[in-house]
N, C-alpha and C positions, 0 to 999 in steps of 0.2 A: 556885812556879816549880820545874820537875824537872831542876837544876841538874846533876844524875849521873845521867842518862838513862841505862843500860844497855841495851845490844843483847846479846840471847843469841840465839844458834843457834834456828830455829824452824821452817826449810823455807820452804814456800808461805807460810802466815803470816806471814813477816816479809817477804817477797817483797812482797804483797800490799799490807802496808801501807805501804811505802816507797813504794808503786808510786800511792796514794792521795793521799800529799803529796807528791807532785810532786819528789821529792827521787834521781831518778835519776843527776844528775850531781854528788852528793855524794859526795865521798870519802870513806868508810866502808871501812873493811877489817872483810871478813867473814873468818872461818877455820873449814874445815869442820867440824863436829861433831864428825868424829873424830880431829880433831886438837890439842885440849884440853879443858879439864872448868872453865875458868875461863870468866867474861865478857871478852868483846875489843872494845875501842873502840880503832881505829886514829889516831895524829895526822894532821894534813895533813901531804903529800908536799912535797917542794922537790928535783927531779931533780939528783941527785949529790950533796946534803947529806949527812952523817951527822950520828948523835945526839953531844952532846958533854958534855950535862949543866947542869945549871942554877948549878950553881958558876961555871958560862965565863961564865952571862949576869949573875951578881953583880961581875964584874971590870968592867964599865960599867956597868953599871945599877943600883947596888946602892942608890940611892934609892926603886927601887921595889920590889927583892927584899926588904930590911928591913922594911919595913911589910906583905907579902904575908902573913906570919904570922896575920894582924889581919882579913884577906879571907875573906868566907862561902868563897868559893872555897879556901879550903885547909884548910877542916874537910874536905874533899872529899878526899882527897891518898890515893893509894895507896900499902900498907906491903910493904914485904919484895920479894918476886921481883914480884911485879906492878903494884910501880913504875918498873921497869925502861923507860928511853926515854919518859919522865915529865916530869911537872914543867913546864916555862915549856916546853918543846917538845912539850909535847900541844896547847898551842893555838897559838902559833908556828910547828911547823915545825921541823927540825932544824935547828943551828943551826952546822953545821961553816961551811959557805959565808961564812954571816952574822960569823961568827968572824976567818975569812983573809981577808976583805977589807976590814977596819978599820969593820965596822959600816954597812956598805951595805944600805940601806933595801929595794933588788929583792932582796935576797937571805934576806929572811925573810917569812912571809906576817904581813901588820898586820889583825888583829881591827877596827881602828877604820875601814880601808878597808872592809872586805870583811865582810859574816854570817857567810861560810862556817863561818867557825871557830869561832862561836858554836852554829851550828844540825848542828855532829859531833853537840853535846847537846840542845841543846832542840829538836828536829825539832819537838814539838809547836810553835812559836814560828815556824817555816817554815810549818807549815799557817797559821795566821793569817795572816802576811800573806800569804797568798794568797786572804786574801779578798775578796768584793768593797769594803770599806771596810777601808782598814789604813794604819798610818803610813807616810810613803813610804820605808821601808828598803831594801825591794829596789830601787826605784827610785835609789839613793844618795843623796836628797837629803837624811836623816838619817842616822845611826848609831847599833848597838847602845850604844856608850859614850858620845851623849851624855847616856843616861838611866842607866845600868850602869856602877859602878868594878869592872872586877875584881879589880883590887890591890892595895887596900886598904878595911878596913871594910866595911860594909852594899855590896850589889850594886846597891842605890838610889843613885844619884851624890848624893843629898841630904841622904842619912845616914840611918840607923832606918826600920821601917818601920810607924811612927807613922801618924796621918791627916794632923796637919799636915806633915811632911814628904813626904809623898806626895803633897800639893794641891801642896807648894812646886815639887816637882820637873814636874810638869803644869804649874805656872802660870808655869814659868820662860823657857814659850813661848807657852803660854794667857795672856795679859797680859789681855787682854780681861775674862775671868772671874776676876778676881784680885780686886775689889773693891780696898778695904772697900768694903759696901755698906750702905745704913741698914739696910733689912731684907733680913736675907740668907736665901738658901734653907737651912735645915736639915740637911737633905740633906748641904752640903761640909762638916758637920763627920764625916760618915760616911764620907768621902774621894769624888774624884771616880771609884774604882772599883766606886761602891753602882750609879754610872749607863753607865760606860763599861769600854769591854773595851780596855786600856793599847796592845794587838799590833794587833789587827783583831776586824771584826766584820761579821756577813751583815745589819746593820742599817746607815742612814746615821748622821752623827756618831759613829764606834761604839756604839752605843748596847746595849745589856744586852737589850732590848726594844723593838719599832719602832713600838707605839702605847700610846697612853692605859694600858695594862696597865701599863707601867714604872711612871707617877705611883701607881695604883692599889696598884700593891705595899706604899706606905706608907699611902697616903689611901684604904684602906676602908670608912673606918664606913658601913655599909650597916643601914639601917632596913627590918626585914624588914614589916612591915606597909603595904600597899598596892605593895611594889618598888620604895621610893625608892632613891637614890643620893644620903645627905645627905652633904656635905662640908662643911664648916666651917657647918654649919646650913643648909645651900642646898640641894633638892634639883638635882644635875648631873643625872640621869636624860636629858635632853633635849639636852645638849652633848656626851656621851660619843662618842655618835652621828657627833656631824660632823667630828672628827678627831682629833686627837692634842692635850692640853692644850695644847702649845705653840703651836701652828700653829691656833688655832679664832682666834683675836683674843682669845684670854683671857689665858693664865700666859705670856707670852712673853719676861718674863725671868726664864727659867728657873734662872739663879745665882744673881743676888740683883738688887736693885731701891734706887732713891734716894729715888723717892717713892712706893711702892703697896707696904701689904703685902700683898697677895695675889700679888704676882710679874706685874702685870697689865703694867707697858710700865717 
């Protein structure tokens, strides 16, 4: 994940590629070429706020500024002049407003409403979900942070980014594919990202790959003599053909299974 996405001055080029993800009404401050020799990533605006420092947001909030130390997010942290108007109000928002008015909620932009504030950086993470398959983010019916702590520890809300914490945190909505299962597909010990794209994807289910190709990335063995397609000693040669292992009436439980080890129902 490109957690400190950088934007540099680029002309058309960078024109272009904003103009690809759809990301026109992002608030991005540009600053002309010739007007520094640094990378500029601008915070979100809040008209008539100023910056006031991240010390003001430790005077309430310092249960989650104590542990921010601890957050992927603040190996990220910029040093000397070019942290200047930094801190809890790069993704925030300045925070004078939010300050004089005893902590009024309209008066700072919230990350857990809203992506904007996530996708300053990961623009790549705005193209996906703009695909045709993608978690309903934009739509509001999820949140960057119910999968993302930025505040503390791992950016995974489930801690590490381990396999099994990476199924936990998918299965935490995925209840369905949670098992246990007798026999379980293989596969989830390779996390459910060997098969799914987490943001979106131009396949259904997210999926990595939209046919039979996905399975086959693992299940190969191909017996070069006469063109079989032996799999677990069988030749498939003849099933491949009619759709995707999942969806033929064969491997259709595809996470894992109670009674078939072949993942057949």
């Amino acid at each position: 994940m490109n957690l400190a996405t950088r934007l540099r001055c680029s002309g058309s080029r960078l024109a272009t590629a904003l103009g690809l993800l759809g990301v026109a009404g992002l608030a991005i401050g540009l600053i002309a070429c010739g007007t520094v020799s640094r990378t500029v990533l601008a915070p979100p605006g809040i008209p008539g706020a100023k910056f006031v420092g991240s010390a003001a947001c430790a005077d309430c909030h310092e249960p989650i500024t104590k542990l921010f130390p601890t957050a992927d997010h603040a190996r990220l942290q910029a040093r000397g002049t070019n942290a200047m108007e930094m801190g809890c109000e790069s993704c925030h928002g300045p925070g004078s407003l939010h300050v004089d008015s005893g902590g009024n909620r309209g008066t700072i932009v919230n990350p857990k409403c809203s992506p904007e504030a996530c996708f300053q950086c990961h623009l790549d993470k705005q193209g996906e979900f703009h695909l045709p398959h993608a978690h309903p983010v934009l739509a509001g019916r999820i949140h960057c942070t119910d999968c993302h702590d930025p505040h503390k520890g791992s950016v995974h809300s489930q801690g590490g980014l381990g396999v099994l914490s990476q199924n936990a945190l998918c299965q935490s909505c995925h209840t369905a594919q949670r098992g246990p299962h007798v026999f379980e597909h293989e596969a989830l010990r390779e996390g459910c990202t060997t098969c799914h794209r987490p943001h979106g994807s131009v396949n259904a289910k997210l999926l990595v790959q939209r046919n039979q190709m996905l399975c086959l990335k693992c299940h190969f063995q191909q017996q070069l003599a006469g063109g079989q397609l032996l799999i677990g000693g069988m030749d498939h040669t003849p099933f491949v053909a009619q759709g995707t292992c999942w969806s033929a009436g064969c491997h259709e439980a595809v996470h894992g299974s109670q009674v078939n080890s072949s993942l057949r129902y």
